[in-house]
C-alpha positions in Angstrom: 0.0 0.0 0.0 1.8 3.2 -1.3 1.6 5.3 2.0 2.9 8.8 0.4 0.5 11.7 1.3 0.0 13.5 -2.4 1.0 10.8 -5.0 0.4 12.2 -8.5 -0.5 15.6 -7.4 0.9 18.6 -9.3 2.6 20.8 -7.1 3.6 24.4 -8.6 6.3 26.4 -6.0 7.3 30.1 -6.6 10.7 31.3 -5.4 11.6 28.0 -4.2 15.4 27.9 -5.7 16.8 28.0 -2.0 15.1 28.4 1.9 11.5 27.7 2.5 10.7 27.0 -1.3 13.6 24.6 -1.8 12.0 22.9 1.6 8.9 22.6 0.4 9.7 21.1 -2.9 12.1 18.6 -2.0 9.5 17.3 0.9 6.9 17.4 -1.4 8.3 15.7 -4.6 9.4 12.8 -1.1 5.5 12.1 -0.6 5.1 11.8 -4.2 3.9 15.3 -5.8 4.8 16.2 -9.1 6.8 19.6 -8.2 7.3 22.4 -10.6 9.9 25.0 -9.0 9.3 28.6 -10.8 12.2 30.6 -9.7 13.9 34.3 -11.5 17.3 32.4 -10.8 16.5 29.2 -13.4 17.8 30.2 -16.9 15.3 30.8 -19.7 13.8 27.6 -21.8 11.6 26.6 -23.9 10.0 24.5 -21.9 10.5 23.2 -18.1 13.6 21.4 -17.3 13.9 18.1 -15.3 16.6 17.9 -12.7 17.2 15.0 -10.2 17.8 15.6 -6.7 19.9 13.8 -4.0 17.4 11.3 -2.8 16.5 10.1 -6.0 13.6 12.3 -6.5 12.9 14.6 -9.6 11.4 18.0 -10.0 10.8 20.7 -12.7 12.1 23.8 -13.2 11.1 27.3 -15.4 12.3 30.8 -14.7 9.6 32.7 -13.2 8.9 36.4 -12.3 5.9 36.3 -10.4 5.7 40.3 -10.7 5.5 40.2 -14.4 2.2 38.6 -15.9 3.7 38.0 -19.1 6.1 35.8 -17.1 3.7 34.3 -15.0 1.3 33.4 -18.0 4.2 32.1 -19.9 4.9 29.5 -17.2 1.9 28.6 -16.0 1.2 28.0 -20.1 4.2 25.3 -19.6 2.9 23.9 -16.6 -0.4 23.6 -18.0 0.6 22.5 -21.7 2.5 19.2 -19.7 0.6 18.8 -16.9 -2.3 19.3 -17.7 -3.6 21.0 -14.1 -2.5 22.4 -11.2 -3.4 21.1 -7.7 -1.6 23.0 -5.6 0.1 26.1 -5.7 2.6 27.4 -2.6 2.8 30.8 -3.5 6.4 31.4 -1.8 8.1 34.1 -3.7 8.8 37.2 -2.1 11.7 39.7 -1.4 12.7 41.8 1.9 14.2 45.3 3.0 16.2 45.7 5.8 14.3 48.2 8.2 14.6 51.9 7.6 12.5 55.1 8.9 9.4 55.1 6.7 9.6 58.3 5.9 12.9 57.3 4.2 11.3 54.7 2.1 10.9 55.2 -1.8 8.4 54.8 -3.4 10.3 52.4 -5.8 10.9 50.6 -2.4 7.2 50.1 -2.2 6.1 49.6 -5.5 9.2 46.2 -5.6 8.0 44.7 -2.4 4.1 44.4 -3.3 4.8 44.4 -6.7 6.6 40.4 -5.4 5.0 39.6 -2.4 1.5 40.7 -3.3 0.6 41.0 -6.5 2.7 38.2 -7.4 0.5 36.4 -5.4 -2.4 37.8 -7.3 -0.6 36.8 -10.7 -0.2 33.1 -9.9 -3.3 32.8 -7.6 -5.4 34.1 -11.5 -3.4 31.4 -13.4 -4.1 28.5 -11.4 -7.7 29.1 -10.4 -9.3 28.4 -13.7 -8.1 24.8 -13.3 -9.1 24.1 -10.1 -12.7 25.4 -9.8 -13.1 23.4 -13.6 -11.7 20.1 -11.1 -13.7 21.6 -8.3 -10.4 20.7 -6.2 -7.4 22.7 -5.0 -4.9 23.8 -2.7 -3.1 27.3 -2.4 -0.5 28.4 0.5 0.0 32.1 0.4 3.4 33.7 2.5 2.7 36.4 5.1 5.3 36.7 7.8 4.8 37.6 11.6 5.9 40.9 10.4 2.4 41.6 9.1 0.8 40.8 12.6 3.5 43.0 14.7 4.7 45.3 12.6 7.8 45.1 10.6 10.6 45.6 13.0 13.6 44.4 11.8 12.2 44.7 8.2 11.1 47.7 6.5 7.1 48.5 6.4 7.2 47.6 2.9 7.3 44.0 3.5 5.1 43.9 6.7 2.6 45.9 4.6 2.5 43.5 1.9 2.5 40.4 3.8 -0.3 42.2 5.6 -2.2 42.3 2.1 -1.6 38.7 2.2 -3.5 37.9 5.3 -6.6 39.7 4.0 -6.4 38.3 0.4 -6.2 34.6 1.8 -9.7 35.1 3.6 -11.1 37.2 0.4 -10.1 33.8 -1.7 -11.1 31.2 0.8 -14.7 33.1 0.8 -14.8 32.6 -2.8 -13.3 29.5 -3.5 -14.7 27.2 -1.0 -17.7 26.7 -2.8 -15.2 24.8 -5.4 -13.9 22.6 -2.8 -10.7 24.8 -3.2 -8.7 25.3 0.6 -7.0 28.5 0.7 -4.9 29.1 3.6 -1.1 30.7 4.6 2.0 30.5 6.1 3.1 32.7 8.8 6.6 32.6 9.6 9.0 34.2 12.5 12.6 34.3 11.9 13.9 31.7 9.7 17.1 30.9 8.6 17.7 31.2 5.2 19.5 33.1 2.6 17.0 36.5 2.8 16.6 36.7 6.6 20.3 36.3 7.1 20.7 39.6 5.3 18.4 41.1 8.3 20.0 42.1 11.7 20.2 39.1 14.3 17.3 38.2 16.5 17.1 37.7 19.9 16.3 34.2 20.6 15.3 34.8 24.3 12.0 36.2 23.2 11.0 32.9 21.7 9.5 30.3 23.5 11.6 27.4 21.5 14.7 29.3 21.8 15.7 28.4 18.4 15.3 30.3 14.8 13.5 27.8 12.7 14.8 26.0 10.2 13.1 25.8 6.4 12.0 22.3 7.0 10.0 23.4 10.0 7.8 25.5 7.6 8.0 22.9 4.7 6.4 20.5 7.2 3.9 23.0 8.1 2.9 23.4 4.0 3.1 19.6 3.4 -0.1 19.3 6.5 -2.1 22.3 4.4 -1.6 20.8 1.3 -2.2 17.3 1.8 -6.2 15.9 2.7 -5.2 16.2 6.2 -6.7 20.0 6.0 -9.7 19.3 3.5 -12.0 21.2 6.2 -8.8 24.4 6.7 -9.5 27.1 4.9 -9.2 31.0 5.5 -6.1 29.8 8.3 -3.3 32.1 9.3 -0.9 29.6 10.2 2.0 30.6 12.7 5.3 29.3 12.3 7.2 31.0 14.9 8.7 29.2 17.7 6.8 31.0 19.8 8.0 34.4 19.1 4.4 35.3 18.9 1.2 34.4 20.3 -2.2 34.7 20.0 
């Protein structure tokens, strides 16, 4: 009896080159998901590239901006040309600024940040939902950050701002998409080690409960649970990933 948790399933995962998304993919494509990585750092092609990972497992690759629709049509076209569907969609891409006064912000600054972390969102969120209200099944992980439900504090308002616009857009879907058996929920992460929060000044580890920064795979285990039919009746969920850090 095969025992793996979304065998067959096609799993698309923006940003997820390195950190969270790299995580998630790997753990995924283990329990048997087909896994599609979109990524700005993966070259240009034609079409989506195979590449075989260190525990025997496989996934797919295309270069992705999730800020650009032309880019995000353009994949999803290859995803959807192969693949035929999508059944679940991590929406994981999204970029950071160190913390500065906000008066001091441009508005470039601003128009970057949500121009990734939201509207990206929004980009990838249209492309895959044709697909899954036509199977009348789905699932879609949005990022926000614990930043979005403190404040940004050792990030710039930008980025707490835009993860903010995540929180309310997961509920706005969920509302809408439930009636298609489609779960739409999010990850909310504390302080993480990976590639972008290392460019961020150090936390303090006393003010978590855990007393540890969290590793990728603590989230990736987090997305696997809301992905898989272990959540059929989540929707609308906020899910914290913070160690403890914050509460409530």
């Amino acid at each position: 009896m095969n025992t793996k948790k979304l065998l067959n399933k096609i799993a698309v995962i923006t940003g997820g080159a390195q950190g969270i998304g790299k995580a998630t993919a790997e753990l995924l494509a283990s329990e048997g998901a087909v896994v599609i990585i979109g990524d700005l750092s993966i070259a240009e092609s034609d079409k989506l590239v195979k590449r075989e990972l260190e525990n025997g497992e496989s996934l797919y690759e295309g270069r992705l901006n999730v800020a650009d629709e032309t880019s995000v049509q353009s994949f999803f076209k290859k995803v959807t040309d192969q693949f035929k569907t999508v059944d679940i969609l991590y929406n994981n891409a999204g970029i950071v600024r160190n913390a500065a006064p906000i008066e001091d912000i441009p508005r470039e600054n601003w128009d970057k940040v949500f121009g990734v972390n939201t509207f990206g969102t929004i980009n990838c969120c249209k492309a895959v939902i044709p697909f899954m209200k036509a199977q009348r099944s789905g699932k879609i992980v949005n990022s926000t950050s614990v930043a979005a439900e403190v404040g940004g504090i050792r990030t710039e308002a930008s980025y707490a701002a835009s993860k903010g616009a995540n929180i309310t857009l997961t509920w706005s879907l969920a509302k809408y998409l439930g009636p298609f058996n489609i779960n739409v929920n999010a990850v909310s992460p504390g302080v993480i080690r990976t590639p972008m929060t290392d460019s961020l000044e150090p936390a303090d580890i006393n003010s978590f409960a855990l007393r540890r920064i969290g590793e990728p795979e603590d989230v990736a285990n987090a997305i696997l649970f809301l992905v898989s039919d272990m959540s059929d009746y989540l929707t609308g969920v906020i899910l914290d990933i913070n160690g403890g850090q914050y509460m409530r």
